[in-house]
C-alpha positions in Angstrom: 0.0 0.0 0.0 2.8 2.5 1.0 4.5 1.8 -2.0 1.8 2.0 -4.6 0.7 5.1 -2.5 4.3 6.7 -2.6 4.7 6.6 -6.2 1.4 8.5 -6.8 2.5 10.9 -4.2 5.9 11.6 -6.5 3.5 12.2 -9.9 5.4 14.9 -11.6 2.4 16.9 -13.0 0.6 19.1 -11.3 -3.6 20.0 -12.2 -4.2 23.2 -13.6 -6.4 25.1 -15.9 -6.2 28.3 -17.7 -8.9 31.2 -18.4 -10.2 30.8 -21.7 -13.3 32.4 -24.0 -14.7 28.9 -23.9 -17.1 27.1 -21.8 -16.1 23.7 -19.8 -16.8 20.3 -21.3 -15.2 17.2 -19.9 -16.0 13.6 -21.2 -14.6 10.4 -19.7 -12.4 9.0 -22.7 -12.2 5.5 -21.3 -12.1 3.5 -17.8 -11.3 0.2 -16.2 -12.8 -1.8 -13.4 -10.6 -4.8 -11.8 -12.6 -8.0 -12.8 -11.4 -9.2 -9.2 -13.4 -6.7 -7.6 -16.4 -8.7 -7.7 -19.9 -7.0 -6.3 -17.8 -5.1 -3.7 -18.7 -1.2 -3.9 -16.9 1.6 -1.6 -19.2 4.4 0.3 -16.2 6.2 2.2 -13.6 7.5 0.1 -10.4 10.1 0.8 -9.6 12.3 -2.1 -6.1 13.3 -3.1 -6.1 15.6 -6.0 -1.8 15.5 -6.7 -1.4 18.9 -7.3 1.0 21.9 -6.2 -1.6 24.3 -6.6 -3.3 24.4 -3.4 -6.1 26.3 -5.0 -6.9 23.9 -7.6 -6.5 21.4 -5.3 -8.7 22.4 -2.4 -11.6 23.5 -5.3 -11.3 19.9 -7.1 -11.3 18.1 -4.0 -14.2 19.8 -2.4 -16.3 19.5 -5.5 -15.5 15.8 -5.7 -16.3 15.4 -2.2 -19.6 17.6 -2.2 -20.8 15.4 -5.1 -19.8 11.9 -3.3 -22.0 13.0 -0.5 -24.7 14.2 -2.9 -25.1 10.8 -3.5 -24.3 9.0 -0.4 -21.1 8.1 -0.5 -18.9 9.7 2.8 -15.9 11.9 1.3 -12.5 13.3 3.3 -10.2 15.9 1.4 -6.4 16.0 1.7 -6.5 19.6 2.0 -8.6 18.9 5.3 -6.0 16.1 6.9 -3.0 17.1 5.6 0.0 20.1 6.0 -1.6 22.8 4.1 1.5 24.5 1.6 3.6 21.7 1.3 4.6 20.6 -2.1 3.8 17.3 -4.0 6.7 15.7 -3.6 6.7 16.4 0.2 3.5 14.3 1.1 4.7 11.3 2.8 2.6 7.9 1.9 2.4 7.1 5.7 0.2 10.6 5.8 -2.1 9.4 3.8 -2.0 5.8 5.5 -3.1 7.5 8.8 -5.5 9.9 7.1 -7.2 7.3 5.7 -7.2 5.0 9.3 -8.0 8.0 10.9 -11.6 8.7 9.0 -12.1 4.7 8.6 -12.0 5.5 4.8 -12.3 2.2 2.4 -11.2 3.5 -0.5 -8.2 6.3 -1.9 -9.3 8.4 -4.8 -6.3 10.1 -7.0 -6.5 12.3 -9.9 -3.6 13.7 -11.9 -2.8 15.7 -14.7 -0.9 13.5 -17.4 -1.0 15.2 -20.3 -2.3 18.6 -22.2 -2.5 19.6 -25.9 -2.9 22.8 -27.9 -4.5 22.7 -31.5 -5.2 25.8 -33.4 -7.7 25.9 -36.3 -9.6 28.1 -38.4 -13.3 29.4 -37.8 -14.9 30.1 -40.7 -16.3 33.5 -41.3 -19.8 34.3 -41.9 -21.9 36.0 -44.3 -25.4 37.6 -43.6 -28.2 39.7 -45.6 -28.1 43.5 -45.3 -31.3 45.1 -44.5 -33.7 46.9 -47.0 -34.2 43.7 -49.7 -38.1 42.0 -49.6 -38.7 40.0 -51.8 -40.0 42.1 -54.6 -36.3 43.5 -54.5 -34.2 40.0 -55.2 -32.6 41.4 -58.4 -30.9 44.2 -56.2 -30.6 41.6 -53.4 -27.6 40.1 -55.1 -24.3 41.6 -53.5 -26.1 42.7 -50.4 -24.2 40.1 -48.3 -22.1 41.3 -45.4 -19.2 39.2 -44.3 -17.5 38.7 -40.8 -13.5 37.9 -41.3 -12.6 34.5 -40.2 -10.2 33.8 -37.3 -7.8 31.3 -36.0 -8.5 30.2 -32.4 -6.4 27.7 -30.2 -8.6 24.6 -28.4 -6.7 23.3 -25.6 -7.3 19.7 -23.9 -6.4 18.6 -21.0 -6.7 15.3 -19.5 -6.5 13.4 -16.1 -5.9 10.2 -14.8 -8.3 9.4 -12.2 -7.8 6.2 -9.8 -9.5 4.2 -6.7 -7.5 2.2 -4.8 -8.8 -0.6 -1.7 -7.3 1.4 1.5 -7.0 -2.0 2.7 -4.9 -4.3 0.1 -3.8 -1.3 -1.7 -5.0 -3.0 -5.3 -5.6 -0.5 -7.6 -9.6 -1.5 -8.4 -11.2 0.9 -10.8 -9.3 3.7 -13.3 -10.3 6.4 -15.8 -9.4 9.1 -17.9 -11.0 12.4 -18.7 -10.8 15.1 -21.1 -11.4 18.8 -20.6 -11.7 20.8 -23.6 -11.2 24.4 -23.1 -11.9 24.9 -19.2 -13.2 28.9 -18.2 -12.1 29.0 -14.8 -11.2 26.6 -12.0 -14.9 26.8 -9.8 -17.0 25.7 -13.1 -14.1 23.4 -14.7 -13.8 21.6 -11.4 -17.4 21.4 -11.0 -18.0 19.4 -14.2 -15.0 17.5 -13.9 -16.6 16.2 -10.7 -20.4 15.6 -11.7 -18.8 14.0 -14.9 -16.6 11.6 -12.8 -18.4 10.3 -9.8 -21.2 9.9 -12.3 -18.8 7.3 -13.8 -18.3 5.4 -11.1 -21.7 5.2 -10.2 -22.4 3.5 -13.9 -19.5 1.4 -13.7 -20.9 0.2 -10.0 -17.7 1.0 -7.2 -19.4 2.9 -5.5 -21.8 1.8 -3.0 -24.7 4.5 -3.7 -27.9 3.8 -1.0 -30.8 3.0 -3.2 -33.8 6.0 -3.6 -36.9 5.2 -2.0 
């Protein structure tokens, strides 16, 4: 467990998003559930987003926690258990061992940036009638067509490995990965990126949500 735990703990990149004209929209790309799991579903889970920004991290982590309660499921945050400041690479595994013993939590949720790309492309201009031509004007209609230029514009992606490990044995027992296409600011990228991945786990069944009545 410690070991499996330290290496996360080391994860190079850190999660961040930038201010863009766009609004957020993440997808899950792809996930896994361990076939060894069997029917067994998790309802108390600490949440470790590995990142240096404590910003990012405290919104992402509260937002995944908010929305695991929303649905039943008991939630802890790093940023509530551990050293508040310290960097990444400064989080000890046996923190997290004790965090987790400490809250009685049956599952360790991680989430990390592993890769982001930039692709520029070209919008299209468009053209629209100027005012002043019915119908019983069409042969002066032609050539009343304003134009707006086109423009280049920059999408950028970014996408994050999210796992849940068994606090117990340590086994890694469900993964996925998500996409976030142009983010607008931390509070409503975060947001979706937690409604989009707890939703997940809820389809994929790890999580032990208590049935409506």
């Amino acid at each position: 467990m410690k070991t499996k735990i330290g290496a996360l703990a080391k994860f190079a990149f850190a999660i961040s998003f930038v201010i863009v004209s766009c609004s957020p929209a993440t997808k899950i790309v792809g996930s896994w559930k361990n076939p060894e799991l069997g029917s067994k579903k998790y309802s108390d889970l600490y949440v470790f987003a590995m990142s240096d920004n404590f910003i990012n991290r405290k919104t992402i982590e509260e937002d995944i926690a908010q929305i695991l309660k929303t649905n039943g499921i008991d939630a802890q945050t790093s940023v509530n258990t551990l050293k508040p400041g310290g960097k990444l690479e400064d989080v000890k595994p046996d923190e997290i061992v004790t965090a987790m013993q400490q809250g009685n939590n049956d599952g360790l949720l991680t989430m990390g940036l592993i890769d982001q790309t930039s692709e520029t492309r070209y919008v299209q201009g468009t053209a629209y009638p100027m005012a002043g031509y019915g119908f019983r004007g069409y042969y002066g209609a032609y050539g009343a067509m304003a134009y707006s230029p086109g423009y280049y514009t920059t999408d950028k992606s970014y996408f994050i490995e999210i796992k849940l490990f068994d606090a117990k044995s340590g086994d890694m027992v469900w993964s996925a990965q998500s996409e976030t296409t142009n983010p607008g600011n931390i509070e409503s990228a975060a947001l979706d990126f937690a409604t989009v991945v707890v939703d997940r786990m809820i389809q994929d069944g790890v999580l032990n949500v208590p049935s409506k009545k």
